[in-house]
VONU-819880 format. One record per residue (C-alpha): residue in three letters; x, y, z. Coordinates in nm, 2 decimals. Layout:
! VONU-819880
+------+--------+--------+--------+
| resn |     c1 |     c2 |     c3 |
+------+--------+--------+--------+
|  ALA |      X |      Y |      Z |
...
+------+--------+--------+--------+
//
This chain:
! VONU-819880
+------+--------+--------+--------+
| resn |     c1 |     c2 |     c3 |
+------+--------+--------+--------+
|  UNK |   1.66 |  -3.91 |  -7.55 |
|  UNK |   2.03 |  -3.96 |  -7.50 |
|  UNK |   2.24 |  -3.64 |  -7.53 |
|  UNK |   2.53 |  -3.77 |  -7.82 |
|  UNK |   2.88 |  -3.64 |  -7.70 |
|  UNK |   3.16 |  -3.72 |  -7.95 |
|  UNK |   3.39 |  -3.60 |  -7.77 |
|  UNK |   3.58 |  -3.81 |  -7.57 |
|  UNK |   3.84 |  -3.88 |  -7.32 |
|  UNK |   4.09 |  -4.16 |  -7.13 |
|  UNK |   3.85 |  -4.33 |  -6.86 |
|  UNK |   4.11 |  -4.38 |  -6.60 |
|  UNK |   4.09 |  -4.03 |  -6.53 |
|  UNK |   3.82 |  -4.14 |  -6.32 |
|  UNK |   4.03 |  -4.38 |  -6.12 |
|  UNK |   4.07 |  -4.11 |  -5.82 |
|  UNK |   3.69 |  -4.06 |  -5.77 |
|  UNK |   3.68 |  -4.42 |  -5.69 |
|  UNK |   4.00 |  -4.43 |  -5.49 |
|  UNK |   3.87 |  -4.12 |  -5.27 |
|  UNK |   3.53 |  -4.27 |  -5.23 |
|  UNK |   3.67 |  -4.58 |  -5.10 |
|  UNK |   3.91 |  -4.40 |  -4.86 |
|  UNK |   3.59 |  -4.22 |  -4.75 |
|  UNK |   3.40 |  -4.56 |  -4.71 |
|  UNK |   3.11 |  -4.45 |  -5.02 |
|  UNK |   2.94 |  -4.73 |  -5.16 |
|  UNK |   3.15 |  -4.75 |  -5.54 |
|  UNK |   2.85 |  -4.93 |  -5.68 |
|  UNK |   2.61 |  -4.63 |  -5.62 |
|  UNK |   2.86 |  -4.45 |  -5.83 |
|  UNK |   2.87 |  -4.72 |  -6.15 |
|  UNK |   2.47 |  -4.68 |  -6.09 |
|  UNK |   2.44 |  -4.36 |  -6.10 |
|  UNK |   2.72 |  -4.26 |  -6.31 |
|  UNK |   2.68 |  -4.47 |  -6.56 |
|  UNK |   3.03 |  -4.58 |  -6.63 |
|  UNK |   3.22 |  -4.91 |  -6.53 |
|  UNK |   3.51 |  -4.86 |  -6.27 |
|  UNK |   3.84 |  -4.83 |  -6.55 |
|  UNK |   4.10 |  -5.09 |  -6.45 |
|  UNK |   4.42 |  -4.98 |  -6.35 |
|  UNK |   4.72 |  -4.95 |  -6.62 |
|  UNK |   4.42 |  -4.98 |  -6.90 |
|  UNK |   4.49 |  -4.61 |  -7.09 |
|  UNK |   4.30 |  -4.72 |  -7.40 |
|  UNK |   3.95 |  -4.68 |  -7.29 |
|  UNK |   3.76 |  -4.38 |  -7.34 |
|  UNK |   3.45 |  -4.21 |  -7.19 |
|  UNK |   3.22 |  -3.94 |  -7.30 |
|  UNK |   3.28 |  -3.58 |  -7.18 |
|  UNK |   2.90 |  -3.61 |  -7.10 |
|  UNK |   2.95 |  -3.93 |  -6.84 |
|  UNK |   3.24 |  -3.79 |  -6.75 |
|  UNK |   3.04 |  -3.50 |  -6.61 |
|  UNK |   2.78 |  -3.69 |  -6.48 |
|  UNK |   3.02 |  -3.90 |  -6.28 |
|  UNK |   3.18 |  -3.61 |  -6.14 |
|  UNK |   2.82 |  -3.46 |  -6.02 |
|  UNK |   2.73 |  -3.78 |  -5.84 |
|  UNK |   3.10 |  -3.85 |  -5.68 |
|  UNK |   3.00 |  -3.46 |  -5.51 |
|  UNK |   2.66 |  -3.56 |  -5.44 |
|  UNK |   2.74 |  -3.89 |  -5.28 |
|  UNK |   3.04 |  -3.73 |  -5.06 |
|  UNK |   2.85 |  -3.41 |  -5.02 |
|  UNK |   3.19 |  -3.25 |  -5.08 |
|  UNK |   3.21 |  -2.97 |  -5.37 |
|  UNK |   3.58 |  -2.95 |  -5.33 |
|  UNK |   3.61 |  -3.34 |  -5.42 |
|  UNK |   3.77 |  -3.22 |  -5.72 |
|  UNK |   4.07 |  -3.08 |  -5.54 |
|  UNK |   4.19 |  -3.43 |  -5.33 |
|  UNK |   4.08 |  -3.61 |  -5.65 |
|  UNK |   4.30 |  -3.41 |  -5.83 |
|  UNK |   4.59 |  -3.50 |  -5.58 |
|  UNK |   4.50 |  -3.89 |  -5.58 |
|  UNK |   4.51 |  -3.89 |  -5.97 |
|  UNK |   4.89 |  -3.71 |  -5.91 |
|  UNK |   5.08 |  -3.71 |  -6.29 |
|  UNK |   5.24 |  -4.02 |  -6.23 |
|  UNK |   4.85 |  -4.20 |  -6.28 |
|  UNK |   4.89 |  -4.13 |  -6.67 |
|  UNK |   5.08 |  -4.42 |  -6.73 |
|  UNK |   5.39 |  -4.35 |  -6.98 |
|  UNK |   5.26 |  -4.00 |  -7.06 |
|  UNK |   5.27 |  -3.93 |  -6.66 |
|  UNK |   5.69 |  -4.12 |  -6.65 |
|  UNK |   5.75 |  -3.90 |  -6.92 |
|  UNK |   5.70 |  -3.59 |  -6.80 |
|  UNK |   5.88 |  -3.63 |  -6.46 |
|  UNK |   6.12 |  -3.79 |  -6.63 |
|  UNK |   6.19 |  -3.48 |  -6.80 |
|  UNK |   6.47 |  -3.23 |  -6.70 |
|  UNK |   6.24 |  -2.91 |  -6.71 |
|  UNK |   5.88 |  -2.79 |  -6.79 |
|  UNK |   5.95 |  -2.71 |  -7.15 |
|  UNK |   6.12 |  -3.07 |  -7.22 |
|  UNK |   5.80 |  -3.25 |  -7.09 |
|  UNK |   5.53 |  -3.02 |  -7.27 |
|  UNK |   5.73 |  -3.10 |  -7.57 |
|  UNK |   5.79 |  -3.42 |  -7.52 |
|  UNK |   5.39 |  -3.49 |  -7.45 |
|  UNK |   5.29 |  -3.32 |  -7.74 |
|  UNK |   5.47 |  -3.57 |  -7.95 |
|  UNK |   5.25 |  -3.82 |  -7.74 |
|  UNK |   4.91 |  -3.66 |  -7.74 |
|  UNK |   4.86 |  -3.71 |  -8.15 |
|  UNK |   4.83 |  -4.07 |  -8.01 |
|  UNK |   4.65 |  -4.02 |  -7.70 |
|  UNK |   4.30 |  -3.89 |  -7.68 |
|  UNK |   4.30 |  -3.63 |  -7.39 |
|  UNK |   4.26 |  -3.22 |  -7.38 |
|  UNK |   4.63 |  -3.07 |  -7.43 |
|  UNK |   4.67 |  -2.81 |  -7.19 |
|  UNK |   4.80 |  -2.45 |  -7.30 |
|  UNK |   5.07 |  -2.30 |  -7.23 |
|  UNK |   5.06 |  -1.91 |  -7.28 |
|  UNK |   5.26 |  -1.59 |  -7.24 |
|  UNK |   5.17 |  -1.35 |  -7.01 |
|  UNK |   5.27 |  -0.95 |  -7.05 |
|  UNK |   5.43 |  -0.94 |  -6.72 |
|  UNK |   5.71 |  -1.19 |  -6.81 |
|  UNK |   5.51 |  -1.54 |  -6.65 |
|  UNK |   5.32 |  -1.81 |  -6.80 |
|  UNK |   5.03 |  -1.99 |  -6.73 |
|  UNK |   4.95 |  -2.38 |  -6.83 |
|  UNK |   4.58 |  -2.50 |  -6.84 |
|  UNK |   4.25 |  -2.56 |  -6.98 |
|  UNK |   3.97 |  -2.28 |  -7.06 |
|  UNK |   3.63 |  -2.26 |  -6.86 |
|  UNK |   3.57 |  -2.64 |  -6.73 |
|  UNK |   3.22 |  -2.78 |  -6.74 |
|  UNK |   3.18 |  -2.81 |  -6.39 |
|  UNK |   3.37 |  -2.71 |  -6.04 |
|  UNK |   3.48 |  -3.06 |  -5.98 |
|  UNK |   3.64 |  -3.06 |  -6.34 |
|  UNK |   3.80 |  -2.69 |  -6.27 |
|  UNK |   3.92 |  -2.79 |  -5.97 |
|  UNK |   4.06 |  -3.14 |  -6.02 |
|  UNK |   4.25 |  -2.93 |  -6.39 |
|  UNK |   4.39 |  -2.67 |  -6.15 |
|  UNK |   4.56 |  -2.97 |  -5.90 |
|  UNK |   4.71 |  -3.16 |  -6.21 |
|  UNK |   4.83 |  -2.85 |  -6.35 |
|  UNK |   4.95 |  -2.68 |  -6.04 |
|  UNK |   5.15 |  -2.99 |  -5.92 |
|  UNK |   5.30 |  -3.01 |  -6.25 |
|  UNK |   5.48 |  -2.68 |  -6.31 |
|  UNK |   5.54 |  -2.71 |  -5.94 |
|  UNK |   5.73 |  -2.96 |  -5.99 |
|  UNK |   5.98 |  -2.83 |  -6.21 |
|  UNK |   5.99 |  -2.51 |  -5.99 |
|  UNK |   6.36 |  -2.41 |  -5.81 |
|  UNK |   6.23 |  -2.32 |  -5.48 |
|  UNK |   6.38 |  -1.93 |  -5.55 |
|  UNK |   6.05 |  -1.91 |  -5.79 |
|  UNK |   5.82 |  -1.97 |  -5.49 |
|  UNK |   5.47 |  -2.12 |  -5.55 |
|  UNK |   5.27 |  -2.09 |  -5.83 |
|  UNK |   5.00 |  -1.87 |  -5.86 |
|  UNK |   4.66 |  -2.06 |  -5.95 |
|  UNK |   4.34 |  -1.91 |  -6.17 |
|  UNK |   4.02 |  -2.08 |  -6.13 |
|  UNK |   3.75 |  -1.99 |  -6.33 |
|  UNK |   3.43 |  -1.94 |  -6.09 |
|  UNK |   3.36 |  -1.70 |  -5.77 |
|  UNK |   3.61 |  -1.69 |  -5.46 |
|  UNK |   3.41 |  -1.88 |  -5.20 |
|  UNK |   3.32 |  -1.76 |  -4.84 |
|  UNK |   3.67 |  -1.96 |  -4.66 |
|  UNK |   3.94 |  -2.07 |  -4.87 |
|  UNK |   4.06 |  -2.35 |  -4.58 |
|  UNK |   4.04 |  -2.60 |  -4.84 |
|  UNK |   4.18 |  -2.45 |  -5.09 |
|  UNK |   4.49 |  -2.38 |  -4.94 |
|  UNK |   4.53 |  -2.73 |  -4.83 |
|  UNK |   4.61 |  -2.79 |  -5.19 |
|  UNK |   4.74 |  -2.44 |  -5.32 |
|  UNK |   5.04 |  -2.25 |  -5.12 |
|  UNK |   5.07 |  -1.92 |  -5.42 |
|  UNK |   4.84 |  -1.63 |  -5.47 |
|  UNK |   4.46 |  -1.77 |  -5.57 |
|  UNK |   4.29 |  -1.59 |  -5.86 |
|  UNK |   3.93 |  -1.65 |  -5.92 |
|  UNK |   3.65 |  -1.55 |  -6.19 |
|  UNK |   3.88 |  -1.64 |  -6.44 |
|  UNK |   3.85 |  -1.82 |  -6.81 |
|  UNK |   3.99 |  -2.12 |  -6.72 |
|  UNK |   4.21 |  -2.35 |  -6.44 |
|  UNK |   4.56 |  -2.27 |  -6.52 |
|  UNK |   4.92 |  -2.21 |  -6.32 |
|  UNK |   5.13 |  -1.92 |  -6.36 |
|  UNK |   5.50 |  -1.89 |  -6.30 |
|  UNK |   5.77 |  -1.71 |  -6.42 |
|  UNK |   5.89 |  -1.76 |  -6.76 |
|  UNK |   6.23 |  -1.84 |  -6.65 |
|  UNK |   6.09 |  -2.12 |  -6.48 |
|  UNK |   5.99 |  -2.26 |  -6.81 |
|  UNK |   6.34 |  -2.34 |  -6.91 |
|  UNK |   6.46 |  -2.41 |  -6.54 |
|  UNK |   6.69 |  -2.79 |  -6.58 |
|  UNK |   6.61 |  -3.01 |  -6.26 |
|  UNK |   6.95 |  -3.07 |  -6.11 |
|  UNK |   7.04 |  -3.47 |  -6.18 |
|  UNK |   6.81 |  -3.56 |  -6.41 |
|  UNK |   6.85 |  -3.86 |  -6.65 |
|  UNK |   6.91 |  -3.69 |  -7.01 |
|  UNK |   6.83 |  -4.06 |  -7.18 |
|  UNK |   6.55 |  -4.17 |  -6.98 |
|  UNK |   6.32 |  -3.94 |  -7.12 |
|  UNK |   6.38 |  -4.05 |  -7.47 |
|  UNK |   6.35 |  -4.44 |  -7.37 |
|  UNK |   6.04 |  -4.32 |  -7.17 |
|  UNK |   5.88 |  -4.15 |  -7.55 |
|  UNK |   5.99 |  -4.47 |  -7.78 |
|  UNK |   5.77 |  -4.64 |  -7.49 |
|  UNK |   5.51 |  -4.43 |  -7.52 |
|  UNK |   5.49 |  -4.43 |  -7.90 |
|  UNK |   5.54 |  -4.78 |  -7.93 |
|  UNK |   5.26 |  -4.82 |  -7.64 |
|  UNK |   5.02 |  -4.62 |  -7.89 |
|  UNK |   5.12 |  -4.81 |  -8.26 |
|  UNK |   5.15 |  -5.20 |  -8.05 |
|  UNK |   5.16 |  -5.44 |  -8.36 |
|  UNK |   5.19 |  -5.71 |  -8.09 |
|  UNK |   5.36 |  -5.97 |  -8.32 |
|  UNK |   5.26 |  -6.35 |  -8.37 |
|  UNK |   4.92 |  -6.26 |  -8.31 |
|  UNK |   4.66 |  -6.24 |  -8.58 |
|  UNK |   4.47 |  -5.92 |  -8.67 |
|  UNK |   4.13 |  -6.05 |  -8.53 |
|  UNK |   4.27 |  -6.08 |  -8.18 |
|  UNK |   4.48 |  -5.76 |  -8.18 |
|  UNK |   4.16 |  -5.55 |  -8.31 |
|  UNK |   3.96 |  -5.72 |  -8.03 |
|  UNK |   4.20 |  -5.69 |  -7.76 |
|  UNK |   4.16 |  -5.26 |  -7.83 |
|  UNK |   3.80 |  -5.30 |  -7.88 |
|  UNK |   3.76 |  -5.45 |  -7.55 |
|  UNK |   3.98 |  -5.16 |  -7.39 |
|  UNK |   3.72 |  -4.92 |  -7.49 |
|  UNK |   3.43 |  -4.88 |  -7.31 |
|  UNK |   3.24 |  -4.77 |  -7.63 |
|  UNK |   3.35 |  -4.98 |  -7.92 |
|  UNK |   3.09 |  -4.85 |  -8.14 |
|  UNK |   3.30 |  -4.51 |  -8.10 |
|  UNK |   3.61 |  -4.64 |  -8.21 |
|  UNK |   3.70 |  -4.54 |  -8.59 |
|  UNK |   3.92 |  -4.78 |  -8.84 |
|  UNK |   4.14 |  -4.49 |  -8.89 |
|  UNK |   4.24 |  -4.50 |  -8.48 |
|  UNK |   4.27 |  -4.87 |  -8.48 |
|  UNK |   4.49 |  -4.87 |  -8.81 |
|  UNK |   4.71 |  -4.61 |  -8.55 |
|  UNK |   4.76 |  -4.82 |  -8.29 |
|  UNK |   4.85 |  -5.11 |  -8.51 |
|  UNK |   5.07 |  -4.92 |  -8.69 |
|  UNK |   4.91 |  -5.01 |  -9.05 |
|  UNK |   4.69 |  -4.78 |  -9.31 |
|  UNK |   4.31 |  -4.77 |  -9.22 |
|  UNK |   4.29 |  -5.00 |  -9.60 |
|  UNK |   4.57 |  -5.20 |  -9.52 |
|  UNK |   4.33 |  -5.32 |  -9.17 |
|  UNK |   4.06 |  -5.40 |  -9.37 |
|  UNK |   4.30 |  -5.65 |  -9.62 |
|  UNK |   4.41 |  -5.84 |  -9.31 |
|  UNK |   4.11 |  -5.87 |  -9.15 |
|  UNK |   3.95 |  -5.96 |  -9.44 |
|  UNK |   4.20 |  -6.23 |  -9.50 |
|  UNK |   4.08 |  -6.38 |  -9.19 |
|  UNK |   3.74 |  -6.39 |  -9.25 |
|  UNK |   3.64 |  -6.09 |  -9.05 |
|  UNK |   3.58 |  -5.70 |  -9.08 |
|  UNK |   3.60 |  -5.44 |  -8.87 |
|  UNK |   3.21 |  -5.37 |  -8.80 |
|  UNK |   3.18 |  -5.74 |  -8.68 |
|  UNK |   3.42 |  -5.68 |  -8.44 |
|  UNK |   3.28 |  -5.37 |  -8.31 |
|  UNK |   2.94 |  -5.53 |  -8.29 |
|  UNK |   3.08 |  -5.82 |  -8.11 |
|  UNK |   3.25 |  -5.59 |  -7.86 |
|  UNK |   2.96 |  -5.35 |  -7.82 |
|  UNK |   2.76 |  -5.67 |  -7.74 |
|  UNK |   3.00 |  -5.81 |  -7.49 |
|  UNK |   2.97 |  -5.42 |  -7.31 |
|  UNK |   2.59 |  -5.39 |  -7.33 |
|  UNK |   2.60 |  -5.76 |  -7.17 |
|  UNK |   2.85 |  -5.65 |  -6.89 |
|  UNK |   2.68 |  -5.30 |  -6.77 |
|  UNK |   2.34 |  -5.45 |  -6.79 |
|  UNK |   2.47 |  -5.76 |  -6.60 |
|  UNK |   2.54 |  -5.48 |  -6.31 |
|  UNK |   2.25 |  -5.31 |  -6.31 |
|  UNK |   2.34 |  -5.05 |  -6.51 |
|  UNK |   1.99 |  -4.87 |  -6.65 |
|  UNK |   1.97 |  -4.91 |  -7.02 |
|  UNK |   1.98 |  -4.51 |  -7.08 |
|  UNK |   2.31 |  -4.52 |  -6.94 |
|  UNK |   2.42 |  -4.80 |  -7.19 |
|  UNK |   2.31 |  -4.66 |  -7.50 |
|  UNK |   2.49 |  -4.33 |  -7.40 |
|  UNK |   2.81 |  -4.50 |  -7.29 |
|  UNK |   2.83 |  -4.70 |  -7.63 |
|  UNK |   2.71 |  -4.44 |  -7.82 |
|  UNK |   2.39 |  -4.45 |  -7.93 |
|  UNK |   2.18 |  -4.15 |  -7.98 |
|  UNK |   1.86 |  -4.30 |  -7.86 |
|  UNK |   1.77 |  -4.62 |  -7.67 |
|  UNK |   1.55 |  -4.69 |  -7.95 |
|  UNK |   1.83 |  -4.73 |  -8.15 |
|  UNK |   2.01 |  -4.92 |  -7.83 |
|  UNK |   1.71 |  -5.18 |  -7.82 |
|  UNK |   1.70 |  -5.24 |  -8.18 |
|  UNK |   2.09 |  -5.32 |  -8.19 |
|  UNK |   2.07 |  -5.50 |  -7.86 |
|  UNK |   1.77 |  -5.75 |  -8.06 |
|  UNK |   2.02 |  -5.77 |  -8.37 |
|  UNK |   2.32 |  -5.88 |  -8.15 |
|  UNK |   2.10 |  -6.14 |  -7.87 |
|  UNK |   1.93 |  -6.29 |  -8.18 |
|  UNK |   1.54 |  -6.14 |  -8.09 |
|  UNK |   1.60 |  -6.12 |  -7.70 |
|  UNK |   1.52 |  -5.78 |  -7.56 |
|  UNK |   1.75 |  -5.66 |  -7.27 |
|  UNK |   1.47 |  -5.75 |  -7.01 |
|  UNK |   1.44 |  -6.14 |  -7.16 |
|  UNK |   1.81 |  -6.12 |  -7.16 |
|  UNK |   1.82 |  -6.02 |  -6.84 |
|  UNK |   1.60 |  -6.29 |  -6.73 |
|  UNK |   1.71 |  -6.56 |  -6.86 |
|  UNK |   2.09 |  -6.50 |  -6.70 |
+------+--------+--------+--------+
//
């Protein structure tokens, strides 16, 4: 049986596994394989994973470098700067509280975990995510996090301290590769703490319209109407971005097109096409691709969302006209 996971998030968070592997001369494939998710293209922020490949992925990317602190250095490879306009805005920003105010006006449109931002009693804050699913996860949140408010420190303020939310290990060489302020461990989450002054701390020189050209970007980048095109094509262009169609709802594609969820269906419809054909279309083209690369077909039902490869074959049938996926394979 395949575990269903609703929950989702942007698969180019993945990118730095595959960088870091690379760097450390592991066989990528092995990773697809075993992983069971396709390598995200670069600059493509609209496709989405499951939180449960996600997890798998980061599992094997330890198991293949034999490295359980592969989290931290892909937390570093990832850097801010790899989430596209979401990333520009926030250095763009001219302190902390500009750019977590700034994103949050972003993340409605933008399907990843917002991180907290809480008050301590002892006049600091922290910014983070509660208790990760894995090490690898804690630690790659921690990086992100820690290199953010680091950022926008003044020097005066020092390091940030850093929580982590398993046991202190044996040696902490690695760690402080990546962490120069007091560590913190057993706690309920990864997060940063700094002072709350720092919160409101202005970077000296920075651009006061940039960041609001940066956010029209974004939001425009999140509602593209993309104009002259029909409504077939711009629904199939985000359905191809995913890599689970069968996940995406009407009301998320309405969004990003910047009509009503009805209003989608009346100009599709005028074309001769609906929104399930599409998504079946799409979700055939996928099955087609991960199967073509050896992908098991457990790891394809989960990836486009089935909750059984039962229900995977018999959709698969549907879409090839009677072929299973081993005829399909074999006659390719």
């Amino acid at each position: 049986m395949v575990n269903p996971d609703a929950r989702r998030v942007p698969a180019f968070v993945t990118q730095g596994f595959w960088d870091e592997l690379e760097r450390r001369g592991v066989p990528t494939r092995e990773l697809e394989r075993r992983g069971g998710m396709v390598r995200p293209q670069r600059g493509d922020v609209g496709s989405t994973v499951s939180l449960s490949t996600l997890h798998r992925v980061f599992e094997v990317a330890s198991e293949l470098t034999q490295d359980a602190r592969i989290g931290l250095s892909v937390g570093r490879a990832i850097g801010i700067a790899s989430f596209g306009y979401l990333g520009q805005l926030a250095l763009a920003s001219a302190s902390l509280e500009q750019a977590l105010e700034l994103g949050a006006r972003v993340y409605p449109h933008f399907p990843l975990r917002v991180p907290r931002l809480e008050s301590r009693p002892d006049a600091r804050m922290r910014l983070g995510l509660p208790r990760s699913a894995s090490q690898v996860e804690a630690d790659l949140i921690a990086v992100l996090m820690y290199d953010i408010s680091r950022f926008f420190l003044d020097p005066t303020f020092g390091a940030p301290d850093v929580e982590l939310p398993y046991a202190a290990p044996s040696q902490l060489e690695t760690h402080r590769k990546f962490f120069e302020g007091a560590l913190h461990f057993d706690g309920d989450g990864s997060y940063s703490v700094f002072p709350r002054a720092a919160l409101l701390q202005r970077r000296s020189g920075a651009d006061e319209e940039l960041p609001k050209q940066l956010l029209a970007l974004a939001q425009h980048r999140f509602r593209q109407t993309d104009d002259g095109v029909d409504w077939t094509t711009r629904v199939q262009r985000l359905l191809d971005a995913h890599a689970s169609p069968r996940a995406v709802q009407a009301k998320d594609v309405a969004l990003q097109l910047g009509v009503s969820p009805r209003g989608l269906t009346r100009r599709l419809a005028s074309e001769g096409s609906t929104l399930s054909t599409l998504i079946d279309a799409a979700a055939f083209a996928r099955a087609k691709q991960l199967l073509g690369r050896g992908m098991p077909a457990v790891h394809v039902a989960e990836q486009l969302g089935f909750s059984d490869c039962s229900a995977f074959f018999r959709a698969f049938r549907r879409w090839s006209g009677g072929l299973t996926t081993k005829e399909f394979l074999r006659a390719t």
